[in-house]
NUMIMAR-722731 format. One record per residue (C-alpha): residue in three letters; y, x, z. Coordinates in steps of 0.2 Angstrom, whole numbers, padded with zeros to 4 digits, always signed. Each point is the difference from the previous one (the first is absolute). Layout:
! NUMIMAR-722731
AlaYXZ/...
! end
This chain:
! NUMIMAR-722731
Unk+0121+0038-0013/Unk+0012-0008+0013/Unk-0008-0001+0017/Unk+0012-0011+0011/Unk-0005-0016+0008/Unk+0002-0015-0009/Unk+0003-0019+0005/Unk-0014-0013+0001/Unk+0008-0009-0016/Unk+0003+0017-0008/Unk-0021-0001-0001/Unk-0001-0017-0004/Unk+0010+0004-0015/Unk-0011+0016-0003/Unk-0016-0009+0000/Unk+0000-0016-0007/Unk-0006-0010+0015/Unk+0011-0012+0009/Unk+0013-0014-0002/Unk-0003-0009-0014/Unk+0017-0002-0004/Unk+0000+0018-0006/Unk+0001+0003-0017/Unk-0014+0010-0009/Unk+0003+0015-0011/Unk-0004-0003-0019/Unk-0014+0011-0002/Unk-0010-0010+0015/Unk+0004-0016-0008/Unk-0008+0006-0015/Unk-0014+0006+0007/Unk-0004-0016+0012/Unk+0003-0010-0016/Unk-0015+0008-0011/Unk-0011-0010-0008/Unk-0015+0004+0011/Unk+0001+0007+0018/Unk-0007+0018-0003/Unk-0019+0003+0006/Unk+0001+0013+0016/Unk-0012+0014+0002/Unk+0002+0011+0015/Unk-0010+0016-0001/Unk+0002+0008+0016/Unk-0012+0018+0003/Unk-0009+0004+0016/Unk+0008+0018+0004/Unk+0006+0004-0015/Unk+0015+0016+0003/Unk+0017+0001-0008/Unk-0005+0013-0012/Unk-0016-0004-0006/Unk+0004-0008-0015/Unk+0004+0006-0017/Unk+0018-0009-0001/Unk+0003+0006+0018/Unk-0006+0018-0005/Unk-0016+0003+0005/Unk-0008+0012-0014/Unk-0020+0000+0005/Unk-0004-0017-0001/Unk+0002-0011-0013/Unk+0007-0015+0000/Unk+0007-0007-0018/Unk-0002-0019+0004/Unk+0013+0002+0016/Unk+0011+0010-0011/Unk-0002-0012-0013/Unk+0010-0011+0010/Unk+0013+0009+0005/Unk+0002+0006-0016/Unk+0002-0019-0003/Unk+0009-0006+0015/Unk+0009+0006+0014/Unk-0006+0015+0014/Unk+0009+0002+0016/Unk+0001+0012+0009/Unk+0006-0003+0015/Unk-0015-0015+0008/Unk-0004-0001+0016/Unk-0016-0008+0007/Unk+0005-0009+0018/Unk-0012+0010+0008/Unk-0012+0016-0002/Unk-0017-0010+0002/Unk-0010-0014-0009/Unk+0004-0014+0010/Unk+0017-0001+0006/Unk+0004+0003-0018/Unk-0012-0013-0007/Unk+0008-0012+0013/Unk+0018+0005-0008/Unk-0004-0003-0016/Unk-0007-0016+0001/Unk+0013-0008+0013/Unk+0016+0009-0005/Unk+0001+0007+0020/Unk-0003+0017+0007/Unk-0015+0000+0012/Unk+0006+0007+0013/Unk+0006-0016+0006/Unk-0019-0008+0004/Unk-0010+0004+0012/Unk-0006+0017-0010/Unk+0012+0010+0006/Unk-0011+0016-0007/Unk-0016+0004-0009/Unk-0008-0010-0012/Unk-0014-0016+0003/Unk-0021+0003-0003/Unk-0010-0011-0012/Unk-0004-0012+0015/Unk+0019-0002+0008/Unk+0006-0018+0001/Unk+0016-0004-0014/Unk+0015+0008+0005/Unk+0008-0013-0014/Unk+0007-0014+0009/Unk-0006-0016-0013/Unk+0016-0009+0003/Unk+0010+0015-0006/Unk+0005-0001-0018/Unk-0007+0014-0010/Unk+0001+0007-0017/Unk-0016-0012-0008/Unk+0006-0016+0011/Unk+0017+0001-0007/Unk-0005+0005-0018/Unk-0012-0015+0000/Unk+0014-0013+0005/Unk+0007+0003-0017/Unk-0016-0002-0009/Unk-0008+0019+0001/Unk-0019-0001+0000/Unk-0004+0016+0011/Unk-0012+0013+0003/Unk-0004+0015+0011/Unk-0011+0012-0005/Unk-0005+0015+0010/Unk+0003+0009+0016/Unk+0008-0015+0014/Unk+0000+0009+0015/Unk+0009-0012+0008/Unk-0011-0007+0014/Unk-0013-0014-0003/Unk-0008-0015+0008/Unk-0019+0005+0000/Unk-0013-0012+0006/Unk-0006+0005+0014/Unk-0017-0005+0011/Unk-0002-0015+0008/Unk+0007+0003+0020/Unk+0011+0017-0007/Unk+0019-0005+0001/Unk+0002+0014-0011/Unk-0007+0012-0014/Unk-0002+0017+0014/Unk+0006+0017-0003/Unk-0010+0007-0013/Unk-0004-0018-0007/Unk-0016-0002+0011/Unk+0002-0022+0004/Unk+0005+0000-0023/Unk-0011-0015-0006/Unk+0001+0004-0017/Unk-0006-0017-0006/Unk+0014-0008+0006/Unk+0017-0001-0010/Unk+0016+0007+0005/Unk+0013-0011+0006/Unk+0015+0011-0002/Unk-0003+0010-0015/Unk+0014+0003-0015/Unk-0004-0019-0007/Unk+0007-0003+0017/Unk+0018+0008-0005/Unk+0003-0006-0014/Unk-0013+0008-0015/Unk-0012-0012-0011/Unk-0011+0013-0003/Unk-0007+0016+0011/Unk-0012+0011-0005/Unk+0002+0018+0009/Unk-0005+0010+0016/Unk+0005-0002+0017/Unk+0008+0015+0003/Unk-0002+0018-0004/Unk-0012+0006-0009/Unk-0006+0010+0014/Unk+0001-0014+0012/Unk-0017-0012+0002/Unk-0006-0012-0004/Unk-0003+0006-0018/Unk+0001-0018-0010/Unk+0010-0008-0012/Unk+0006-0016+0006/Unk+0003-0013-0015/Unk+0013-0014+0009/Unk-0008-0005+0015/Unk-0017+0009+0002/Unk-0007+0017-0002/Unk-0011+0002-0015/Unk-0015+0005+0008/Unk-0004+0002+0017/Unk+0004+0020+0007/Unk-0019+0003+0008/Unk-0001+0018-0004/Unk+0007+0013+0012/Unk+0011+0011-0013/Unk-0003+0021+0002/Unk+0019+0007-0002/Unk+0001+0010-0016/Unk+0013+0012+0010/Unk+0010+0001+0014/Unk+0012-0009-0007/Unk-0010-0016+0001/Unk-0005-0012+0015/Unk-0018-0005+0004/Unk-0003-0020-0001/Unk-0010-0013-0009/Unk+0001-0003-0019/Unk-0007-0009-0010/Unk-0017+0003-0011/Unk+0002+0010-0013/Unk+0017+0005+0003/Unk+0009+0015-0010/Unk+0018+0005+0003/Unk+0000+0006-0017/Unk+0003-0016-0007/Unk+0010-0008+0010/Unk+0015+0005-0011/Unk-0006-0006-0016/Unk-0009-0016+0008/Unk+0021-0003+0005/Unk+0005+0002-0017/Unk-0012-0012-0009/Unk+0006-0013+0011/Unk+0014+0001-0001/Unk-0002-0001-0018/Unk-0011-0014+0001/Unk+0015-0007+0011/Unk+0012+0001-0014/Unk-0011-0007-0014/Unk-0005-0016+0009/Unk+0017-0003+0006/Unk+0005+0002-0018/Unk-0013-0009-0007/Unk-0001-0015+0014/Unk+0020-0003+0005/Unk+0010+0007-0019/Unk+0017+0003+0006/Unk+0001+0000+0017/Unk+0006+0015+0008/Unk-0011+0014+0009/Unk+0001+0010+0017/Unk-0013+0013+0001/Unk+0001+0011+0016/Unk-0012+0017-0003/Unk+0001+0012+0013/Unk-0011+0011-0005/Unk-0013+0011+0014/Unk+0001+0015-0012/Unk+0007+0016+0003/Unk-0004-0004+0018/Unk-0016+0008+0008/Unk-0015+0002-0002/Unk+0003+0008-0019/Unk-0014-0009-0010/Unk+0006-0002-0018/Unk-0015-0008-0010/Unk-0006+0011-0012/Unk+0014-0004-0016/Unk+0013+0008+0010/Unk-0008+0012+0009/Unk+0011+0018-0007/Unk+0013-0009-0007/Unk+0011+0010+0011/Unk+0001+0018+0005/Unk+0004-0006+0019/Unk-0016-0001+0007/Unk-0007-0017+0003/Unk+0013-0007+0007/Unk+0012+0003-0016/Unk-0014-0010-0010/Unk+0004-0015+0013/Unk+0016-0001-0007/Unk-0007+0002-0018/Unk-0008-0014+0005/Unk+0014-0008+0005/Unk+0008+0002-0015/Unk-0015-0005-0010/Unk+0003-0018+0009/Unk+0017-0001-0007/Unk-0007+0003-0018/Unk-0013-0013+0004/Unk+0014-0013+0005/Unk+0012+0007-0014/Unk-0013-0005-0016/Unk-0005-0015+0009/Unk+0019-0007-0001/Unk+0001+0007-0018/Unk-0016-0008-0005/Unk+0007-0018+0007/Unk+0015+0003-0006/Unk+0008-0001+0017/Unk+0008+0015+0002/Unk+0017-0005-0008/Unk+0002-0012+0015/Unk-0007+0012+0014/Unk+0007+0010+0013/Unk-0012+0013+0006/Unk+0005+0010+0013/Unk-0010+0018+0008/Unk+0003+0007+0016/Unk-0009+0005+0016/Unk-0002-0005+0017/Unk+0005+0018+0008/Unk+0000+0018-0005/Unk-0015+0009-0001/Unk-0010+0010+0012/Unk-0001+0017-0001/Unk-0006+0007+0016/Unk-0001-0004+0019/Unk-0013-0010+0009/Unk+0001-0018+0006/Unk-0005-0005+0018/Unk-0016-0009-0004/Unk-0008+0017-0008/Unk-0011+0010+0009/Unk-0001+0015-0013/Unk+0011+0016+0003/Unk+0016-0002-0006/Unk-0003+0013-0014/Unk-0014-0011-0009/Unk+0018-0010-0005/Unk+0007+0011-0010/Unk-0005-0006-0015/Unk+0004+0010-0017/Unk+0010-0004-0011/Unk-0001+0014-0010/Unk+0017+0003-0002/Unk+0006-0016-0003/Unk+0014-0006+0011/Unk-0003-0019+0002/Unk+0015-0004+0010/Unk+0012+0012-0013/Unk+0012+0008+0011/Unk+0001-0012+0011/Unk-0003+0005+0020/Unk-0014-0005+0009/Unk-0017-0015-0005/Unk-0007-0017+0003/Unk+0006-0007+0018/Unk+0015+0012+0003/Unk+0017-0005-0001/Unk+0006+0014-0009/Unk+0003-0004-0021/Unk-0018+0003-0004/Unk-0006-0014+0011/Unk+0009-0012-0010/Unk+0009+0003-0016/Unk-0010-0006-0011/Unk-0002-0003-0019/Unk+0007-0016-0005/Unk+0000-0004-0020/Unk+0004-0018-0008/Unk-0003-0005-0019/Unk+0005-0017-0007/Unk+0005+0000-0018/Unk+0018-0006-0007/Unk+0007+0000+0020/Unk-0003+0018+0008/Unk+0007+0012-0013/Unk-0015+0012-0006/Unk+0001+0019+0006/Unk+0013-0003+0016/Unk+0002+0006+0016/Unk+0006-0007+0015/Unk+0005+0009+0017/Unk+0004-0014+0010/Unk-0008+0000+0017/Unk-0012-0015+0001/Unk-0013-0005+0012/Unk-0017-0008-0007/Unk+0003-0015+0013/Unk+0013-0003-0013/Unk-0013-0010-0011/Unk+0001-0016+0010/Unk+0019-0002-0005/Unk+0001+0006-0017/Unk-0016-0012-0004/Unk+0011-0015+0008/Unk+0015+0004-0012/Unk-0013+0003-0017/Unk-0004-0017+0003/Unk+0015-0007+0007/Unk-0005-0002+0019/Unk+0013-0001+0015/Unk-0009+0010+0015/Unk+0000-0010+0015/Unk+0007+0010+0015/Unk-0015+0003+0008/Unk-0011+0009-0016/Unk+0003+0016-0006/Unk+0011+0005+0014/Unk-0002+0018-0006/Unk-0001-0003-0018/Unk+0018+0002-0013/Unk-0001-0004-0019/Unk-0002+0013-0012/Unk+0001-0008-0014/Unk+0016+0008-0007/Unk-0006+0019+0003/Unk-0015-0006-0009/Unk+0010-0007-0016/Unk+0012+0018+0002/Unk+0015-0011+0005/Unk+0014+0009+0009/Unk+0005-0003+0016/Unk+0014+0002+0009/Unk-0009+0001+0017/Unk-0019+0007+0005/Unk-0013-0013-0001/Unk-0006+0001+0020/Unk+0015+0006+0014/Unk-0014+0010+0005/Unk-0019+0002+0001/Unk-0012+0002+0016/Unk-0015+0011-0004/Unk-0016+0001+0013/Unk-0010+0011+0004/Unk-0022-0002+0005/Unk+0006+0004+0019/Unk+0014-0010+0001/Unk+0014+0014-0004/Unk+0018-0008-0010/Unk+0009+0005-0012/Unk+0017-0010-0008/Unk+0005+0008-0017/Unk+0020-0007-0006/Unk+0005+0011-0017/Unk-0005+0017+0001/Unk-0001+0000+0022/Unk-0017-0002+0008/Unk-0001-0001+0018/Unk-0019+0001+0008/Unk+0002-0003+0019/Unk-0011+0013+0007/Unk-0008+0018-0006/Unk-0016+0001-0010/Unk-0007-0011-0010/Unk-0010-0013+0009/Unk-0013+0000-0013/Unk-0020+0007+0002/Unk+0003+0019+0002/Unk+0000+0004+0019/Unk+0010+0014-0002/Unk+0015-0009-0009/Unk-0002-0018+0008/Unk+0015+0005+0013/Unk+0009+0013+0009/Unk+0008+0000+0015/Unk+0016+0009-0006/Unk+0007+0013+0014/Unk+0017-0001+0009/Unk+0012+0002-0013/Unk-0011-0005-0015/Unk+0005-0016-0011/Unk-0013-0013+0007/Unk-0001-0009-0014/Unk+0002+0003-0019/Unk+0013-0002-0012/Unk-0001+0004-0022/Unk+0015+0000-0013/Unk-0014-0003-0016/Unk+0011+0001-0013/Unk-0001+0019+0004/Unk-0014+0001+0011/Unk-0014-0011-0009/Unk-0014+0011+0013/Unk+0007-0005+0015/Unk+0005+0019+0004/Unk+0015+0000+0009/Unk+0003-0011+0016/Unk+0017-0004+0001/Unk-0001-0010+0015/Unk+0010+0010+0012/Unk+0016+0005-0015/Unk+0003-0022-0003/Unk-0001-0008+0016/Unk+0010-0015-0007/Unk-0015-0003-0012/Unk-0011+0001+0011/Unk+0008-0012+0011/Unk+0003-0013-0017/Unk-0016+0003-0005/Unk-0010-0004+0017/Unk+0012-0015+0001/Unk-0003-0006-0017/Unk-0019+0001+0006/Unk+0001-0009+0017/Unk+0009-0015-0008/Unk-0013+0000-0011/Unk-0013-0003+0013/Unk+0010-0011+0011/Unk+0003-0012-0014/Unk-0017-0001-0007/Unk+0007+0003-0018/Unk+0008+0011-0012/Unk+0003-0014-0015/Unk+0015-0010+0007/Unk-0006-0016+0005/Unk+0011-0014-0013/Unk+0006-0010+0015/Unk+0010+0016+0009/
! end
């Protein structure tokens, strides 16, 4: 794969966003001329590794409705998320633009953070629903919300002490686009502990919560509460989502958005899945997972839907294997968990938050009948911020210049059309502390050592006189991130952190139609 810069209208031309006097390819003609816009459902993991699905070759946990679909459509293996955590990720996805460039320049939010969204910014639902989606989200949002909060508090406090719950939320998902929202507020080891249906809570979280683990934060919940069934409560709405959109608006396209909270901790998988797997509780998290996608895949067969739906499957970041965050108090042993011998990031160095591969190469497969050829494989280099511009050309949108700055379309790696050039000049990956990394071809530059991810140990080093002080990767022969070439190409290097710092400066990566 070539790995030279290319021109502003080089890109254009790439990614089917710009003048409109540029002709369309044949194949995209066809596809915006369908009969019916195709129903969108974006099924996106919480912590769900590289290699621990069946089609990605994992051997311990079963997983035959994921593999199902990339048997039937298209695996790639070469997805990046935009970051290594939940949220900056969850605010790619939904605005086609990396994270880094809000005011959460590291970390993730709680369940009582204010929105990070800005609701003037065109996102994924907004822009589906200008062209006659009816839209959902279903799941984990961890996205900030605007919580009620007591009468002379200007906000909802730290640990969500000012919250009045009997108030609705001013800035939730229906906010930004979504019809519908039923889901969490954030993690599901962040309080408070209740579902939120549009713009209330269900119930009113009263009852202090005990944490089952380490792994879980105290906080209020509701009554009765049980994180056991938080994934299968997730999964019947969503199906009930489908059937009444079916039933009430016949013919009129769908966007569900299901970020899932499973496999992330705590690992409570209701008693159905429970030794699915023989990865410990956390491999029947993504049994779980995978049980979802069945649920969705008969619900479309059922309706007859699936004909005319693109379902894709992917994560928010690589899963964690070991090393403590900062908000623990435990001894860094109690998190190591055990895997028994499963490997949940594959080969790949390093977990959830850091920088390296493992942080965020994730699984990324994409099923819709008679366009993605059944049983392919793509190794183009995407980004999942790339949803907001391959949406926009599905349905025949022109992006304005400032939405989805971040965001390229992917439809032709999808569909398996060649390319002359790479779908992205380059992508910018990000770490939970804040550490860069730009990936061009097979090059990866991080600008500095470590990881920057949770484990102490590896979140930087101060590299000695002499040493490289930052890292550099050929991955087409070094997919483990084993050989630092930083000090044998200083002219890639120098490209490379170039390439970045334009990238910052400009406040974009997709080349803005006016330039």
């Amino acid at each position: 794969m070539s790995t030279h810069n290319y021109t502003r209208r080089d890109f254009l031309k790439v990614i089917g966003l710009g003048a409109a006097a540029m002709a369309m390819p044949r194949w995209l003609n066809a596809a915006k001329s369908s009969t019916n816009k195709p129903n969108i459902i974006f099924l996106m993991a919480d912590d769900m590794g590289y290699g621990d699905l069946g089609c990605y070759g994992a051997t311990q946990i079963p997983t035959p409705n994921i593999d199902r679909l990339a048997k039937e459509g298209v695996r790639f293996t070469d997805a990046h998320s935009p970051s290594a955590l939940c949220t900056p990720t969850r605010y790619g996805v939904l605005t086609g633009r990396y994270c880094w460039r809000t005011r959460l320049a590291s970390g993730v939010l709680t369940g009582f953070s204010t929105p990070l969204i800005n609701p003037k910014r065109l996102t994924v639902p907004s822009l589906l629903r200008q062209h006659g989606y009816r839209t959902a989200c279903i799941g984990k949002w961890h996205l900030g919300l605007g919580l009620g909060v007591k009468d002379g508090y200007k906000g909802p406090g730290r640990d969500g002490e000012n919250v009045d719950y009997s108030k609705p939320i001013k800035a939730g998902p229906t906010a930004l686009g979504f019809d519908y929202f039923f889901g969490i507020p954030a993690s599901l080891d962040m309080p408070p502990y209740c579902f939120i249906e549009n713009d209330r809570t269900v119930g009113i979280p009263s009852v202090e919560k005990s944490p089952l683990n380490t792994l879980q934060r105290a906080g209020l919940m509701t009554p009765g509460w049980k994180d056991e069934q938080v994934g299968p409560t997730f999964a019947r709405k969503a199906i009930e989502f489908i059937e009444n959109h079916t039933s009430k608006h016949p013919g009129q396209p769908f966007f569900l958005y299901y970020p899932t909270p499973a496999p992330h901790t705590p690992c409570t998988p209701p008693d159905f899945i429970k030794g699915r797997s023989t990865a410990g509780k956390r491999g029947d998290m993504v049994a779980e997972v995978d049980w979802t996608a069945g649920q969705l895949i008969d619900t479309l067969n059922r309706l007859k839907l699936a004909e005319n739906t693109l379902i894709i499957v992917t994560s928010d970041n690589g899963a964690i294997t070991t090393g403590r965050p900062e908000w623990a108090n435990d001894p860094p042993e109690k998190w190591d968990i055990d895997h028994h011998g499963h490997r949940p990031n594959g080969i790949l160095r390093g977990q959830k938050a850091d920088i390296w591969d493992g942080g965020h190469r994730t699984p990324f497969i994409a099923r819709w009948p008679g366009r993605i050829k059944p049983g392919s494989t793509s190794r183009e280099i995407i980004s999942l911020t790339d949803l907001m511009a391959t949406c926009a050309v599905i349905v025949g949108a022109e992006l304005p210049d400032n939405a989805g700055e971040d965001s390229f379309n992917i439809l032709p790696a999808l569909l398996g059309k060649k390319l002359d050039k790479p779908i992205h000049e380059a992508i910018v990956s990000h770490s939970g502390w804040g550490m860069f990394s730009i990936r061009q071809g097979p090059w990866k530059l991080i600008l500095g050592r470590g990881g920057g991810g949770f484990d102490p140990k590896y979140r930087k080093y101060k590299p000695k006189p002499g040493e490289p002080v930052g890292q550099l990767y050929n991955l087409d022969k070094d997919i483990a991130e084993t050989n630092n070439l930083w000090l044998q190409h200083p002219d890639i290097v120098k490209r490379l952190r170039e390439l970045l710092n334009r990238y910052k400066r400009q406040g974009r990566t997709r080349p803005a139609a006016t330039l």
